[in-house]
N, C-alpha and C positions, 0 to 999 in steps of 0.2 A: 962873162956873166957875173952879176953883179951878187953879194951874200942875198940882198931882201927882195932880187928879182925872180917875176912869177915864171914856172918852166911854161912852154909854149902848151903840152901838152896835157896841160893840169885844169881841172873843169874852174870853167870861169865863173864867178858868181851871178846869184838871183838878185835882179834890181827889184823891189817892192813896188808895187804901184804908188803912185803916191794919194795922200789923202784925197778923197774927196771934196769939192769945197763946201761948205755949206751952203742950204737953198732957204732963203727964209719965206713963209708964209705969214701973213698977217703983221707982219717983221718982227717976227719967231725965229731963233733958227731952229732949221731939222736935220737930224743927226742920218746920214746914207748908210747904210750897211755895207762892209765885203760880203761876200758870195758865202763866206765859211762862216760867218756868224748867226746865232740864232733869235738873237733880242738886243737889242741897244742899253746900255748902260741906263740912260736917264730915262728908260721906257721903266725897265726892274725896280728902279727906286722909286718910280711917281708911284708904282701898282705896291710897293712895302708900306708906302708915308699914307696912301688912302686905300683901306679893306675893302672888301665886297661889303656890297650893300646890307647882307645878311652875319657878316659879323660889324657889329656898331664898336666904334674903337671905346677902350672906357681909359680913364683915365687913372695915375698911379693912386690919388684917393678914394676911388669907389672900389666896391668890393662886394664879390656877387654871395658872401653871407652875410644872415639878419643880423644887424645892428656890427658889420665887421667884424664877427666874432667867428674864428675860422678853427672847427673841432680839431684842428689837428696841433694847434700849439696851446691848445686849450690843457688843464691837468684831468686825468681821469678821476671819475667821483671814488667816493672811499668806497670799499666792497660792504655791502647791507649784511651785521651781525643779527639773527634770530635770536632770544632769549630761549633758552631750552623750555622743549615742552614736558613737565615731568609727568611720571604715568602712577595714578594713584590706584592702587589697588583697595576695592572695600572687602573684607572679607566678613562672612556671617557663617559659624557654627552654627552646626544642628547636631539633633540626638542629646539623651540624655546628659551623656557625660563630656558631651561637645566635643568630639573627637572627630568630627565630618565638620567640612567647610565648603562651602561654594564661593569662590572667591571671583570679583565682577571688576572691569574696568571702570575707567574714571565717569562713565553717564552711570556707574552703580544701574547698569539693565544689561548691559552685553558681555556674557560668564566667558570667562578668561581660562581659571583652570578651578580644578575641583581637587582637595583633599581627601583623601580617606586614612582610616586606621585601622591599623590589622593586630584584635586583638589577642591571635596567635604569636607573637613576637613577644607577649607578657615570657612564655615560657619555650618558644624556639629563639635561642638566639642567633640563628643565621636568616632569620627573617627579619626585615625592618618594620620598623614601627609605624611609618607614615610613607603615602604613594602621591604623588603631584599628577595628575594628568592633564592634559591639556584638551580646553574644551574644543577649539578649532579642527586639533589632527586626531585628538580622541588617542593619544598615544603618551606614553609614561616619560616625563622627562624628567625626572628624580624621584628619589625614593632618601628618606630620615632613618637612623635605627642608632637610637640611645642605647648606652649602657650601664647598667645597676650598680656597677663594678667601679664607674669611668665617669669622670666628668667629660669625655669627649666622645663627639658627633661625628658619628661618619653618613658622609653624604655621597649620593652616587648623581652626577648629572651629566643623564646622556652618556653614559657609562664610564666616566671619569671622574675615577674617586677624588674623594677630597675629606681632608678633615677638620672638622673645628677643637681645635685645642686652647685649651682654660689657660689664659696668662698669668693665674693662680687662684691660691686657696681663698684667699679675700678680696677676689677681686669678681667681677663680672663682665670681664672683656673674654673676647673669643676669637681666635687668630687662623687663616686659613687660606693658603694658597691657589690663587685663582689666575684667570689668562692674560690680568693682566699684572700681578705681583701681590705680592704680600694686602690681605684687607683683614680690615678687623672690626668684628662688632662688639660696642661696648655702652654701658650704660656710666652717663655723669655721678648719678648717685641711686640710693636703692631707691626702688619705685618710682624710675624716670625710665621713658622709652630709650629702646637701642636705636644706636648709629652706626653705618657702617661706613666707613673711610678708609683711605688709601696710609699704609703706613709711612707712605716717602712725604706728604706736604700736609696730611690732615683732611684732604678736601674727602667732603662725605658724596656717596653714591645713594644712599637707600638709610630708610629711618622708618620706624614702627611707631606707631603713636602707643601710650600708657593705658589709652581705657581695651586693649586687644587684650591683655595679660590677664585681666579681673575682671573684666565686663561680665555682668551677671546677663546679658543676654548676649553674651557671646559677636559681638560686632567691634570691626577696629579696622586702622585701612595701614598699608603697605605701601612708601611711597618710594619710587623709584624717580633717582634725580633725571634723564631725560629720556623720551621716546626714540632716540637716535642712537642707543648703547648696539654692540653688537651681539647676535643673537647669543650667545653664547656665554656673554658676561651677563647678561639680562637672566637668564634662567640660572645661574649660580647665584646674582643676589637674590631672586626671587627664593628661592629653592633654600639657601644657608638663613634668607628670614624669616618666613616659617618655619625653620629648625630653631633659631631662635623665640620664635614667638610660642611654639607650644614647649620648649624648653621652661620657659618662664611659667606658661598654665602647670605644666607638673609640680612648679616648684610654687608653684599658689597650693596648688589640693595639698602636698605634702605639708607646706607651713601648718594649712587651716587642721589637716587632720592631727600635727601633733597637739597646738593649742587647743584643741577636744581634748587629746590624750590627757595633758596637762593638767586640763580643767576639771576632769572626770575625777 
């Protein structure tokens, strides 16, 4: 028995059929199937090279968006900035001695909050001088109370004290710790309205106009730089402006009353 001869008993191989020969029609040829196959080669290719009727083949220049312009390699547009809406406050005294205020939003017709003054605080001093309420919740969201003793202001808002303290003797800035850092209100020169700004870049939040201090009828507005502050910083600049602002009417009566004294 020879190395590369088969043992007798070793299964003998499967002869394949052989091919088919082709049959032409129309003198085509047409391709026969085995029995195990399920599609003809050049049957799969003709039905890839032509779609159904219902997909139309388009070609690599056309392009099923307008004018070829396809959002997804397009760049996003820029995000839309709103200019801030600022909230003016007008405020109008009443009463003799102007010590009540109705104070109205920016259409000056829709009352925002209402001041009062308690002129038991001349001689309690654990009483405050002035009440903020608000005209909406009808609820006290700070309260002012100067001292005769003090150039500083203590303010309560929403039951979080704070105080304005005098950045000095010659001066008319007023410094006080708020939610969101150090602010301060301060006037450029004597008899020019306050500002109130952020101590880290200068950017102002809130500014009182001149004619609130001396208005002989008692009218001036309160402006808050946007209606989008959070509630919280909004009632402390509101709240430390008006401590501000009738800071300044006292210290108008006191001038005018010494130049009487003076002049007497």
């Amino acid at each position: 028995m020879g190395l590369f001869s088969r043992e007798k008993d070793a299964e003998p191989y499967t002869q394949l059929p052989a091919s088919p020969s082709p049959q032409y029609v129309n003198n085509q040829p047409t391709l026969q199937l085995y029995p195990s196959c399920s599609q003809p080669t050049q049957q799969y290719a003709s039905q890839q090279q032509n779609p159904p009727p219902n997909q139309p083949s388009r070609t690599p220049s056309q392009s099923p968006y307008p004018n070829g312009l396809n959002p997804a390699n397009q760049n996003p547009p820029p995000p839309a900035f709103s200019t801030p809406q600022p909230r003016t406050l007008h405020i109008t005294r009443s009463g003799l001695s102007q010590r009540h205020a109705q104070i109205h939003e920016s259409d000056n017709l829709t009352q925002a909050y209402t001041m009062h003054s308690s002129y038991a605080a001349d001689w309690i001093p654990s009483k405050s001088n002035l009440e903020i309420i608000s005209s909406s919740t009808n609820e006290l969201i700070g309260s002012i109370t100067f001292h005769s003793m003090s150039r500083r202001i203590d303010l309560n808002v929403n039951g979080q004290m704070i105080s304005l303290k005098s950045e000095g003797l010659f001066t008319r800035g007023y410094s006080f710790g708020s939610s969101v850092g150090v602010l301060k209100w301060e006037a450029a020169a004597t008899g020019s309205a306050y500002a109130c700004t952020t101590r880290a870049n200068r950017a102002w939040l809130a500014r009182c106009d001149q004619d609130v201090f001396r208005s002989r009828h008692g009218k001036g507005t309160l402006e808050i730089v946007s209606w989008d502050l959070p509630q919280r910083l909004m009632e402390e600049l509101v709240v430390s402006g008006l401590a501000m602002i009738e800071y300044e009417r006292r210290y108008a009566v006191a001038s005018a009353g010494a130049e009487m004294g003076a002049g007497a």
